[in-house]
C-alpha positions in Angstrom: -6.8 94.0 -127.7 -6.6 95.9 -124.3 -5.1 93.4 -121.3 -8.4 94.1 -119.5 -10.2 92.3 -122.7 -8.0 89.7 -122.7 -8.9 88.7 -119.3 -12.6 89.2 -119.1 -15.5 86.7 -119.4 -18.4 89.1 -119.4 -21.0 87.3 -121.4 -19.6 84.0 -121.2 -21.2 80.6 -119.6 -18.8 78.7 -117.5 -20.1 75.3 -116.2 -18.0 74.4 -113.4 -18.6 70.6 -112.3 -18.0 70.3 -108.5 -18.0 74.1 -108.2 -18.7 74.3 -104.1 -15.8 72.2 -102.8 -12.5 73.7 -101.3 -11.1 73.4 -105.2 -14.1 74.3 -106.8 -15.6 77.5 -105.3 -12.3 79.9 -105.9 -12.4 78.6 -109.0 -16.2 79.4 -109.5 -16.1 83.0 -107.7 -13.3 84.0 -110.1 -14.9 83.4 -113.1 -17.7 85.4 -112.1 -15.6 87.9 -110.5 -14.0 87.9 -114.4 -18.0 88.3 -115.4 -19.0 84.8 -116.8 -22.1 83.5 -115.5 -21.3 81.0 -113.4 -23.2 77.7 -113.2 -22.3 75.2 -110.4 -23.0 72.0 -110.6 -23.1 69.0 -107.7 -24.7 65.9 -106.4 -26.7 66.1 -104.0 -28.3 69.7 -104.1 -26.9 70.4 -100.9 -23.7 71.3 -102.0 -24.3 74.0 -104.3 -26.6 75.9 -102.5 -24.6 78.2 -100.0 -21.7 78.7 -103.2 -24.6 79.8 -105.4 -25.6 82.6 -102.7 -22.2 83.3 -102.1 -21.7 84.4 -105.4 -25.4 86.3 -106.2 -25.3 88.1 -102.7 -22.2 90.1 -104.3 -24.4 90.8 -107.3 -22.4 88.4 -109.3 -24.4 85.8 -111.8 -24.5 82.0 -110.3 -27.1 79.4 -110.7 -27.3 75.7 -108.9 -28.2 72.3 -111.3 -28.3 69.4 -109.9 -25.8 67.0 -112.5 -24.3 63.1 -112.2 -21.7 63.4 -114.0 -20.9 59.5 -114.3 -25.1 59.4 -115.9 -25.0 60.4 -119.4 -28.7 61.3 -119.2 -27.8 63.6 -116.4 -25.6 65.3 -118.1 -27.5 65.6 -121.2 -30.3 67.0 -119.2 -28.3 69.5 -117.5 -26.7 70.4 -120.7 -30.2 71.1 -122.4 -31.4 73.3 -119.2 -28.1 75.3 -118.8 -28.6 75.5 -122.7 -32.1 77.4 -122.2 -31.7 79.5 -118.9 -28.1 80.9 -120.1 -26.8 79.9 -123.5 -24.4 78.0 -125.4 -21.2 77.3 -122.6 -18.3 78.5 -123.5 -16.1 77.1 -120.5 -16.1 74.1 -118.7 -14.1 73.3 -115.4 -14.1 69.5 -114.1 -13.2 69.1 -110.9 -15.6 67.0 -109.5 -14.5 63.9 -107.5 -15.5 61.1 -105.8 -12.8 59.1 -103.1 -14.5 56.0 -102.3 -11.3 54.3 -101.2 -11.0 55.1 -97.6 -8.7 51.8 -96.8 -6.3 52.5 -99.3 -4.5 49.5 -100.9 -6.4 47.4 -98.7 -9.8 48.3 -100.1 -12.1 46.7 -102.5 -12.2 46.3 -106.3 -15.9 47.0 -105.7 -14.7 50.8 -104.5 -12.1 50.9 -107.1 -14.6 50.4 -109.7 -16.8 52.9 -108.0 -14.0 56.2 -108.1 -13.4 54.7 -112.0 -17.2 55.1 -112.7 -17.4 58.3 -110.8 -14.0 59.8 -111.9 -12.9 58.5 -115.3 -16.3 57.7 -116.6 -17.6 61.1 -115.5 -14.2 63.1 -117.0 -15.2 61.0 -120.3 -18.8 61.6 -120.2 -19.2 65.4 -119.4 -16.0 66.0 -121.7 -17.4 64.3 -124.9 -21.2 66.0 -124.5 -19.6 69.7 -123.9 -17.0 69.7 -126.6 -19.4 67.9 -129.4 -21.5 71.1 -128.1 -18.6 73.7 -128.3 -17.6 71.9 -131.7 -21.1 73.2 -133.0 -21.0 76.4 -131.8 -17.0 77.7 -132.3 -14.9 77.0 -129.7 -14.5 77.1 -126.2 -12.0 76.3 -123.5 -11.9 72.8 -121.0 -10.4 72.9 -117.8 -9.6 70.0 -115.8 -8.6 69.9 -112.4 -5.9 67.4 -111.9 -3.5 67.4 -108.9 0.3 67.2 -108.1 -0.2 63.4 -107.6 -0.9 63.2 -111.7 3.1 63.8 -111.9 4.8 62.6 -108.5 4.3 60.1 -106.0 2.5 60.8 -102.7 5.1 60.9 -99.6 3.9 58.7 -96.9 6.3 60.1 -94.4 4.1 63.4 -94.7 1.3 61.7 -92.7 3.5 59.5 -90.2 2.2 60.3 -86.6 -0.9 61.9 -87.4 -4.6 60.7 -87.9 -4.9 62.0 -91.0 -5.7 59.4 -94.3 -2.9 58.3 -96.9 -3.5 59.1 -100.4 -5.4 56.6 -101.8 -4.1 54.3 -104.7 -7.1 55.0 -107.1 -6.3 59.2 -106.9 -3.1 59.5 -108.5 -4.4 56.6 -111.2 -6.9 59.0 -111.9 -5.2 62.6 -112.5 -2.4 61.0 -114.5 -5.3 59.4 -117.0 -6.4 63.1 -117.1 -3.7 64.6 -117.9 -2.6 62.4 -120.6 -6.6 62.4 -121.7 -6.7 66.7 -121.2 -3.4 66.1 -124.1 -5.5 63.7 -126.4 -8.5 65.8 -126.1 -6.2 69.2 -127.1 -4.8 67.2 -129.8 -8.0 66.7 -131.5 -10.0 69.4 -131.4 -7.9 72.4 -131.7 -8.8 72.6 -135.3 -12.5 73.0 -133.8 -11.1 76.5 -131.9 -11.4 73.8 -128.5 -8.7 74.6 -125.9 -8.0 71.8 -123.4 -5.8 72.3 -120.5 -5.1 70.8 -116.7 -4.6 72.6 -113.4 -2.9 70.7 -111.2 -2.6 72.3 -107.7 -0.6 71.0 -104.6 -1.8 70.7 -101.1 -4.8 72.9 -100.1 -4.4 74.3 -96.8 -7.5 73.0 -94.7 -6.2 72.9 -90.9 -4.1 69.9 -91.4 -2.2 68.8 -88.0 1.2 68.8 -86.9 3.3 67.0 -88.3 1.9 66.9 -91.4 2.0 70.6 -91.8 5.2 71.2 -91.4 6.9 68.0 -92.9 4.6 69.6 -96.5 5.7 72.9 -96.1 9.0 72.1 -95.6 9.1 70.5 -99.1 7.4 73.6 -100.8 10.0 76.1 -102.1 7.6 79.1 -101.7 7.1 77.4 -98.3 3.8 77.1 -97.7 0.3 75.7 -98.6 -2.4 76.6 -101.4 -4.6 78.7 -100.5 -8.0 79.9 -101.7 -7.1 83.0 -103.6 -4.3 81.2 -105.8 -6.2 79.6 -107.9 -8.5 82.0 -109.1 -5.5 83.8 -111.7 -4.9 80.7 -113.1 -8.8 79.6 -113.9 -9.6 83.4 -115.0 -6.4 82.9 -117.7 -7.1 79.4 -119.0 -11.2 80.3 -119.3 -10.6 83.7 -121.6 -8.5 84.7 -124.6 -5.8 85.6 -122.5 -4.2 82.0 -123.1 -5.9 81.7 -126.5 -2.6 80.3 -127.6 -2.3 77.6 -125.0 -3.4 73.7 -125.1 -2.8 70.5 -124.0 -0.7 72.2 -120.5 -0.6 71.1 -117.1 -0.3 73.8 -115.1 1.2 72.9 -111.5 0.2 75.4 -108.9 1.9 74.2 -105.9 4.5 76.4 -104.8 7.0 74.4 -106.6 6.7 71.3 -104.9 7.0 69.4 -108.3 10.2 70.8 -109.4 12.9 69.0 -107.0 
């Protein structure tokens, strides 16, 4: 098979959960630049609307669904529509969040128990109703967004001197459940032609102040932040056949912050 072949997604449905946030829309565009049609979801409506006509205005295929992913119903409802307006998906990307803890260790079980129903109930949910789905229908390819902070600690010296929030405690309890859970999930269902793998990207560059910026940077051995485009070769790779012999990885994109 030609390279070109290996890489494309024309006639593919990718469903990418969260698909309009700083994480999500690269990850989104690229698939339909790789010729998937791409549907986004969110919660509220709001959010997916400008990344939908983002997309379309470039003549590129992208639809909006409204989806919960913590309410099974919601997600069986969004599951059936997608089902009927484009077909069977064949890639789905989770990287939909929810960070409810805004006062860090000193916030509330209640909000703790909220990212949990949001986050790990939401990874379980749309995970379980999309590969019993792929299972029926040959095979596909998961993709969840994890984060540096699945493997290593956050610094807190990064954000000393600056307005800017700590990492909160329930985030890196989170990505580390899904990458172990991304593993399990690769483990059992590879003999269903079900691919499962994790991306974990480093810090997105978003404006941050001084001194964060340069304390991070200065950590980074490519020296410097994520930015938009470099995540869009890694999605296009893990949603088509061009890593058809590739499961169960976590795939660090962070300038190799996570090597020393």
């Amino acid at each position: 098979m030609h390279v070109s072949e290996l890489f494309s997604l024309k006639g593919k449905c990718a469903v990418v959960v969260g698909g309009a946030g700083k994480i999500g829309f690269p990850i989104s565009e690229a698939l339909a630049e790789a010729g998937a049609h791409v549907c986004i979801t969110s919660w509220p409506e709001k959010h997916f609307t400008s990344a939908v006509e983002k997309i379309t205005h470039r003549g590129l295929k992208a639809d909006g669904f409204l989806m919960d992913q913590s309410d099974e119903k919601s997600v069986a409802s969004f599951l059936h529509e997608v089902k009927f307006k484009t077909g069977i998906p064949d890639i789905l990307v989770n990287c939909g969040v929810e960070r409810p803890m805004k006062q860090y260790f000193n916030d509330s079980p209640e909000n703790w128990d909220r990212s949990m129903a949001v986050n790990a109930r939401g990874l379980f949910v749309t995970c379980r109703a999309f590969i019993r789905e792929m299972k029926e229908h040959g095979g596909g390819s998961v993709i969840n967004i994890s984060s540096i902070y699945g493997s290593i600690a956050s610094d807190p010296f990064l954000y000393e001197g600056t307005d800017m929030h700590q990492t909160e405690p329930d985030y890196p309890y989170t990505k580390g459940g899904m990458n172990m859970f991304s593993k399990y999930l690769a483990s059992y269902f590879a003999k269903d032609n079900i691919r499962v793998n994790c991306i974990a990207p480093g810090g997105f560059f978003n404006n941050q102040p001084e001194p964060f910026l340069s304390r991070y940077i200065a950590k980074v051995p490519l020296g410097r932040m994520l930015y938009h485009d470099d995540l869009k070769g890694i999605a296009v790779f893990l949603a088509s056949d061009a890593s058809r012999y590739i499961t169960g990885a976590i795939i660090p994109v962070d300038g190799g912050i996570t090597i020393r």
